[in-house]
Every structure is written in structure tokens, then in C-alpha cells.
C-alpha positions as CSV (number, residue, x, y, z in Angstrom):
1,X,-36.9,10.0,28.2
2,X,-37.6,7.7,25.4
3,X,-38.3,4.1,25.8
4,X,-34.6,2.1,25.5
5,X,-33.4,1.1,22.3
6,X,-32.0,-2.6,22.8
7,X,-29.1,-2.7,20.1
8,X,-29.1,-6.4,17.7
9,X,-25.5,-7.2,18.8
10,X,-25.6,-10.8,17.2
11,X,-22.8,-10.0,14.7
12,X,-20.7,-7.8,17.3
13,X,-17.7,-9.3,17.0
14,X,-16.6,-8.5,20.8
15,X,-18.4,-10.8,23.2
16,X,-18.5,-7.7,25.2
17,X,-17.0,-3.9,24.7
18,X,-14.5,-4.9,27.7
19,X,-12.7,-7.2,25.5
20,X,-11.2,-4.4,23.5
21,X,-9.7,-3.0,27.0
22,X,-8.7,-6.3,28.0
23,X,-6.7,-6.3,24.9
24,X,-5.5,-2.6,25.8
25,X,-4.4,-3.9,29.1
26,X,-2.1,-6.2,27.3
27,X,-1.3,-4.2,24.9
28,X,-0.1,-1.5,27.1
29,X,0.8,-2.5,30.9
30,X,-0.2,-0.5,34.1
31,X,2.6,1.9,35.0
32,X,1.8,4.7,38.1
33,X,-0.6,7.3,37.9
34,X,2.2,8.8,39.7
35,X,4.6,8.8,37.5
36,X,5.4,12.3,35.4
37,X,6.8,10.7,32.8
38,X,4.6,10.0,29.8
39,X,3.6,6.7,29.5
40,X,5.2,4.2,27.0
41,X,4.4,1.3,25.6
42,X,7.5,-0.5,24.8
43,X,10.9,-0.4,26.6
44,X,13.1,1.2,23.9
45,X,16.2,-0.6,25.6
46,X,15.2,-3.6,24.3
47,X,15.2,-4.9,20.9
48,X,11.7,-5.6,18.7
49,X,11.7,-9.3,18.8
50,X,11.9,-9.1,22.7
51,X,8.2,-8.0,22.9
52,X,5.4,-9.7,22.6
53,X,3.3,-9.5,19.5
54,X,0.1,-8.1,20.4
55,X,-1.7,-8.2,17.5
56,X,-1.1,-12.3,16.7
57,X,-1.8,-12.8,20.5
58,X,-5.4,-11.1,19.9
59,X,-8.5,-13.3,20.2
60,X,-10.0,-13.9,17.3
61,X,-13.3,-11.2,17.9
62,X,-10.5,-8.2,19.1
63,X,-9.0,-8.6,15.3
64,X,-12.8,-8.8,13.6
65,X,-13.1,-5.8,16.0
66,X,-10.3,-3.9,14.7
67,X,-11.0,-4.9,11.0
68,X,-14.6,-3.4,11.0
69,X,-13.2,-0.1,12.9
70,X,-10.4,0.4,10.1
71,X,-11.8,-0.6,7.4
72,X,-15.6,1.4,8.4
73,X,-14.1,4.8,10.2
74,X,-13.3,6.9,6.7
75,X,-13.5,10.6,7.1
76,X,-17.1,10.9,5.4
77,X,-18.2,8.8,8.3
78,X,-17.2,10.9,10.5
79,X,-18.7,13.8,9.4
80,X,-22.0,12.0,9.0
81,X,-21.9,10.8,12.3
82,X,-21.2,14.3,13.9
83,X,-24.1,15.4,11.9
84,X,-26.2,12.5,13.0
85,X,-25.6,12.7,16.6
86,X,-24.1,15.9,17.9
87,X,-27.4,18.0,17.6
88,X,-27.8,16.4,20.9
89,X,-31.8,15.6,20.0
90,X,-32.2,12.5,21.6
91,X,-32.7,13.3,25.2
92,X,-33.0,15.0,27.7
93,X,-31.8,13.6,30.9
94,X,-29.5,14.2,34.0
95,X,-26.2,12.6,34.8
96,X,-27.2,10.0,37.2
97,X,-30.5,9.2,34.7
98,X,-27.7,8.7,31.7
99,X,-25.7,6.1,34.2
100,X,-28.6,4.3,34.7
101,X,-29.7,4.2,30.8
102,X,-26.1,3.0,30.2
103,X,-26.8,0.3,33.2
104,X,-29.6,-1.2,30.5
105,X,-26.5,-2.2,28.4
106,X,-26.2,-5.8,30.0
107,X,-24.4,-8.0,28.6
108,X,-24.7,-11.9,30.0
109,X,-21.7,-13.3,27.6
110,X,-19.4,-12.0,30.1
111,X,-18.0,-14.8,32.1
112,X,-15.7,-12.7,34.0
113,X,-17.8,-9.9,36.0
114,X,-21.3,-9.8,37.1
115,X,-21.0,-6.3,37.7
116,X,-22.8,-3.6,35.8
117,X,-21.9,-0.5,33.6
118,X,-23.0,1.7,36.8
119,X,-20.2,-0.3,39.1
120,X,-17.3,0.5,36.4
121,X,-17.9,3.8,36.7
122,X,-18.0,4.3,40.4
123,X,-15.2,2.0,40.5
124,X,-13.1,4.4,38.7
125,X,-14.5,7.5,40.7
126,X,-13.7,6.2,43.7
127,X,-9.9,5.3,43.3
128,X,-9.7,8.6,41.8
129,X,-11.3,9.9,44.7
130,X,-8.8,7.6,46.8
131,X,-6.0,9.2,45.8
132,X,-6.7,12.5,46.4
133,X,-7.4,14.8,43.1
134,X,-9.8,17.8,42.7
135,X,-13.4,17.0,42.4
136,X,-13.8,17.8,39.0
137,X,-11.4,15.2,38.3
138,X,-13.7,12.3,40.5
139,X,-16.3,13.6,38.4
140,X,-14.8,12.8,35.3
141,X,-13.6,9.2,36.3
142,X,-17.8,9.0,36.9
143,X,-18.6,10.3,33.9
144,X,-16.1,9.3,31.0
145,X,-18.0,6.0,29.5
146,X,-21.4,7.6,29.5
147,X,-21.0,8.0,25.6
148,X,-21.5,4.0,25.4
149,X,-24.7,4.8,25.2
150,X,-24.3,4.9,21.4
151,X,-24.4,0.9,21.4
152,X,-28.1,2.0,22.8
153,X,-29.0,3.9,19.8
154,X,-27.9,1.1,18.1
155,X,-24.3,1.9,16.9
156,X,-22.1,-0.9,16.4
157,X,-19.5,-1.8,18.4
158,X,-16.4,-0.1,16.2
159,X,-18.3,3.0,16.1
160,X,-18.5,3.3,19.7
161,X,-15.4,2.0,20.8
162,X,-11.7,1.3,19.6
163,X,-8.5,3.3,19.6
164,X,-9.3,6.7,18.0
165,X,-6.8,7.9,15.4
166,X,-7.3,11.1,12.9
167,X,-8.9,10.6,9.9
168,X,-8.1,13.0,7.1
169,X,-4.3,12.5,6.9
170,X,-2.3,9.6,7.0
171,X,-2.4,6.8,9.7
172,X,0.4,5.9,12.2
173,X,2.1,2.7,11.8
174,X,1.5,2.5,15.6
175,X,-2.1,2.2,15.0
176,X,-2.4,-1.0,16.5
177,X,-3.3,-3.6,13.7
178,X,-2.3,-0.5,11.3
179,X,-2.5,-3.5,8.1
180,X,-6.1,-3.2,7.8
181,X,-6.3,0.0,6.8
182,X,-5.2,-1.0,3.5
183,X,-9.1,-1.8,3.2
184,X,-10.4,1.9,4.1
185,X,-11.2,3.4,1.2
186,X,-9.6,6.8,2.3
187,X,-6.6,4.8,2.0
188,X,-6.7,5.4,-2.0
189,X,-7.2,9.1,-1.4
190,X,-4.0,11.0,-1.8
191,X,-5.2,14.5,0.0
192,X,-5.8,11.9,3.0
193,X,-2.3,9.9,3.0
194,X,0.2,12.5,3.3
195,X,1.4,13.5,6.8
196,X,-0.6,16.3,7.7
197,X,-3.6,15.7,4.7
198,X,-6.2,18.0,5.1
199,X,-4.8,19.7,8.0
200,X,-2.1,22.2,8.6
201,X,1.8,21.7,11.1
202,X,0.7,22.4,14.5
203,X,-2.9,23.2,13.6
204,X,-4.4,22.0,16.9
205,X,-6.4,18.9,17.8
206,X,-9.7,21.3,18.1
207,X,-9.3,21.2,14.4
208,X,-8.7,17.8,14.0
209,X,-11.2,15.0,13.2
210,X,-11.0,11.5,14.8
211,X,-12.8,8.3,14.4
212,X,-16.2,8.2,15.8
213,X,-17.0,7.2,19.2
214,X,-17.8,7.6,22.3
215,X,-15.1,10.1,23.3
216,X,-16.4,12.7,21.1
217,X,-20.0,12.2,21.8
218,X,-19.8,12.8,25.4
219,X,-17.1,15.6,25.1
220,X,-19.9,17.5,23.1
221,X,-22.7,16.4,25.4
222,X,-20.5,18.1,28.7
223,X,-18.4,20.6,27.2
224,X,-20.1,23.7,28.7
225,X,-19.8,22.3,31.7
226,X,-16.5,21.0,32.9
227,X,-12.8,22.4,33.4
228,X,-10.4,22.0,30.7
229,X,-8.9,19.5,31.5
230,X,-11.5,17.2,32.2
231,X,-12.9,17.8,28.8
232,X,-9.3,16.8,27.9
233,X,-9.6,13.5,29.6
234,X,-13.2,12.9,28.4
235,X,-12.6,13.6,24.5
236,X,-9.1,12.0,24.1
237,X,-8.8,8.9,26.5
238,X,-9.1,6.4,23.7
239,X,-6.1,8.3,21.7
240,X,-4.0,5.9,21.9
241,X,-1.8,6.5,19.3
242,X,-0.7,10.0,20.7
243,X,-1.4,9.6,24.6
244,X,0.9,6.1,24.6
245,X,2.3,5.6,21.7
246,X,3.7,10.1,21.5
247,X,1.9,9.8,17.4
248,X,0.4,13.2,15.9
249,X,2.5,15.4,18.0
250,X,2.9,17.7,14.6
251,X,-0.9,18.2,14.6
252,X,-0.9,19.3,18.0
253,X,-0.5,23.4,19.3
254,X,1.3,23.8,22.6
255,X,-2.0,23.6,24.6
256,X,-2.8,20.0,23.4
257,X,0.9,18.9,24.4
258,X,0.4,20.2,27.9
259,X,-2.9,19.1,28.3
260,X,-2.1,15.7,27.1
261,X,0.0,15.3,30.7
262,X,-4.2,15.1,32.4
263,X,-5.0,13.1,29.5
264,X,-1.9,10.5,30.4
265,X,-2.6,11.0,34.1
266,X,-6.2,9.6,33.5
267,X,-5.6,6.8,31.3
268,X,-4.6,4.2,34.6
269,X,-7.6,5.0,36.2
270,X,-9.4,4.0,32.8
271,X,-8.0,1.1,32.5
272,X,-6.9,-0.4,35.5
273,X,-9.1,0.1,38.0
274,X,-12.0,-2.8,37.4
275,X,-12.2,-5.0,40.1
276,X,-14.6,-8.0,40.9
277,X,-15.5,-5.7,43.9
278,X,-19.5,-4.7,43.9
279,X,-19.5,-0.6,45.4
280,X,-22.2,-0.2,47.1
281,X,-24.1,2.0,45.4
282,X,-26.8,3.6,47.8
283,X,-24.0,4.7,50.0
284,X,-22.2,6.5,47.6
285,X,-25.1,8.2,45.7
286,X,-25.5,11.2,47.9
287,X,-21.7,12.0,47.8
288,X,-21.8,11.5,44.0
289,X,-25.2,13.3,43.2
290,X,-23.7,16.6,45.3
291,X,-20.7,16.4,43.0
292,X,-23.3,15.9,39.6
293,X,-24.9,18.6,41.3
294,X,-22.0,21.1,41.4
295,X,-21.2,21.0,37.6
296,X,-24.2,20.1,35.9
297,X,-27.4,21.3,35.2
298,X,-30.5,18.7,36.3
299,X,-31.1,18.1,32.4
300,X,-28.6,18.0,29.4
301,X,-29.2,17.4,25.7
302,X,-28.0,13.9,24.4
């Protein structure tokens, strides 16, 4: 494996990338991963002003955050990032060697948690594993950040990170901080502002292109190797806009709608699930290398 990139995050406007899900944690609060019933945002009993509003609440970095993503994440990005990264030349290297690469990602501006990247992701694992679901399902709790590794290449933050929304066709108004698209340049293209743009009613998300991050990267990095719905959870946990908000349901076939119940059933476990709690690490590697062991080969391409 190459030698690790340290990324220059002196101009990241996040302090560290689990601000932005702090502000998604606010944004949308915990409901049961129980629950059958997709999960909502907002109470539609009660009326607007009732809520809070998120986006004036936001610390000043989370709206610099959200600027940069929407104004930077244009459809010709996209594709240049695909064809950047997803010929999976980096490296070579197993699962447990891409948990500790990400592990090099410290950040010492977080006040709140000494805990590393490595901890997060057995953290979420383990309740998984808690609660009973299939194995393939633990493995994905393990496995579903790895793509951070981007900020180790030396991506910036918005382009690793951030709710993803399509790009190609017009944007949601439920985009959170939806205003600074104005300053996307795709925003002056007509063939990308109508409701569908470039794509067809119902055409299918496989055909659908979303902002850039670390979702995609790791869905391509693991896709030959996992169940369908896993690759579900992996590729669209940061979709927001559809998996909370019910947004872009008329690009979606009937197979992303009933998939998108794993994606929903995944997304407390993402968020919720960080605790101040060190695992111990050395105990559960055996149980958690078996599992790696089950699915993937000893070396993937990055």
C-alpha cells in the first residue's frame, strides 16, 4: 500500500466530518429502527412555524459546508470524479487494512470524542449485531464509512461528505439549505432544471447520477461482493432527500422503492449509534475478521 496521503484541511470549513451528522441528528431526530414506517422528518400535523429552523440554527462551518457542496457538486464534476476514482487504481488492500488506513484520519479539533474512525465503525456493527439482523447486514454497519478515505487522497470535505441529491435534473426544495444552489452553475442550464432533466419517469436510480462522495465510492469498491441490499445501504445512506424527506420517488423503478425500506432501516444505526464508549477492539477482531472473511476477498481494488 502506498505511503498515506495527509489531506491540508486548514480551509475545511467542518472542524471535523462529524459536524455535518451532528447537524443531521438535529436536523432529523432518532425514531426506531423498528419501526415499518418510513421515516419522516417533520410531523405533518403540525403547522411550519412550529418547527425549528434548521438551517438558521446551523453553526457557522455546517452552512460554509453546505455552500461549497452546492455550489461545487455540478454534474461535470461528477463525471470527472467517477472517472478519476472509480478505476479503483489506488490500492490494493483488505477490509480490515482499509479500517485502519481510514483510522490515519485523526482529527484532534474534536472536543467531543477521543475515539477513532475504527471505534465508529465497530460501534455501529455491534448494535447492529445487538439487535439481531443477518450477518451481511453487521457487515455493512462495519463497512459503510470506509469511502472517507477520499479526505486521504486529499478530497475536500464536500466532496466526501454531505447529503447526496441528483445532479442532472432539478433539485428538491427539501435539499436542506436548497438557496445555495442558486450559485451552481448547473443551475443556468435548462436540460438540468426540469423535473426529470436528463433522465427519463421511473428510469431507475442505477441510471441516476448523484453528487460525489463517499457513498458511491465504496459501493463501487464492494459491489461484487455483497447482497443487494447491503449495496443498497452502502451507496444511498447519505440520500437524504429521498430516504427522509420521500424526494425523487419519480426517478425511481419499483426495485429502488422496495429496497429503500433496508436503506431507511439502516439510517438509525448510521446515525445514532456513536457513543463515548471505547469497544475494545482486540476482542472483537476475530469475530469481525471471520465475517470480512466470508464476503470478501483478502485484497480489493480502491
Amino acid at each position: 500500500m502506498a505511503a498515506t496521503e495527509t489531506p491540508s484541511n486548514s480551509n475545511a470549513p467542518l472542524s471535523n466530518l462529524e459536524e455535518w451528522e451532528d447537524f443531521l441528528k438535529v436536523r432529523y431526530p432518532e425514531e426506531t429502527a423498528a419501526s415499518s414506517k418510513p421515516f419522516q422528518a417533520t410531523d405533518p400535523n403540525k403547522a411550519k412555524e412550529q418547527f425549528r429552523n434548521y438551517e438558521a440554527d446551523a453553526r457557522p462551518s455546517v452552512c460554509e459546508f453546505y455552500r461549497l457542496n452546492h455550489r461545487h457538486q455540478t454534474y461535470d464534476f461528477v463525471q470527472a470524479k467517477k472517472k478519476e476514482f472509480l478505476s479503483l487504481s489506488r490500492h490494493k488492500m483488505g477490509i480490515w487494512e482499509a479500517m485502519e488506513f481510514l483510522n490515519t484520519l485523526v482529527d484532534d479539533s474534536d472536543p467531543d470524542t477521543d475515539l477513532s474512525q475504527l471505534d465508529h465503525l465497530l460501534q455501529t456493527a455491534e448494535q447492529i449485531r445487538r439487535d439481531g439482523h443477518p450477518r451481511w447486514f453487521i457487515l455493512t454497519g462495519l463497512i459503510h464509512d470506509l469511502g472517507k478515505i477520499l479526505c486521504l487522497y486529499g478530497e475536500p470535505q464536500w466532496a466526501v461528505v454531505g447529503d447526496t441529491f441528483p445532479v442532472g435534473c432539478g433539485y428538491s426544495d427539501k435539499i436542506v439549505f436548497h438557496q445555495f444552489f442558486a450559485d451552481n452553475p448547473d443551475s443556468r442550464e435548462p436540460k438540468y432544471q426540469t423535473r426529470t432533466g436528463i433522465y427519463s419517469e421511473g428510469c431507475g436510480l442505477e441510471n441516476v447520477h448523484l453528487s460525489w462522495g463517499h457513498d458511491e465510492y465504496l459501493y463501487h469498491v464492494v459491489k461484487d461482493y455483497l447482497p443487494p441490499e447491503a449495496l443498497y445501504m452502502i451507496r444511498y445512506h447519505s440520500f437524504y432527500p429521498a430516504h427522509r424527506e420521500g424526494e425523487y420517488q419519480h426517478l425511481m423503478n419499483g426495485r429502488d422503492k422496495r429496497m429503500f425500506a433496508w436503506v431507511r432501516a439502516f439510517n438509525p444505526y448510521d446515525l445514532y449509534t456513536k457513543s463515548h464508549e471505547r469497544p475494545n477492539v482486540e476482542q472483537l477482531r476475530p469475530f469481525y475478521s471471520e465475517l470480512i472473511s466470508e464476503y470478501f476477498p483478502t485484497k480489493l481494488r480502491w
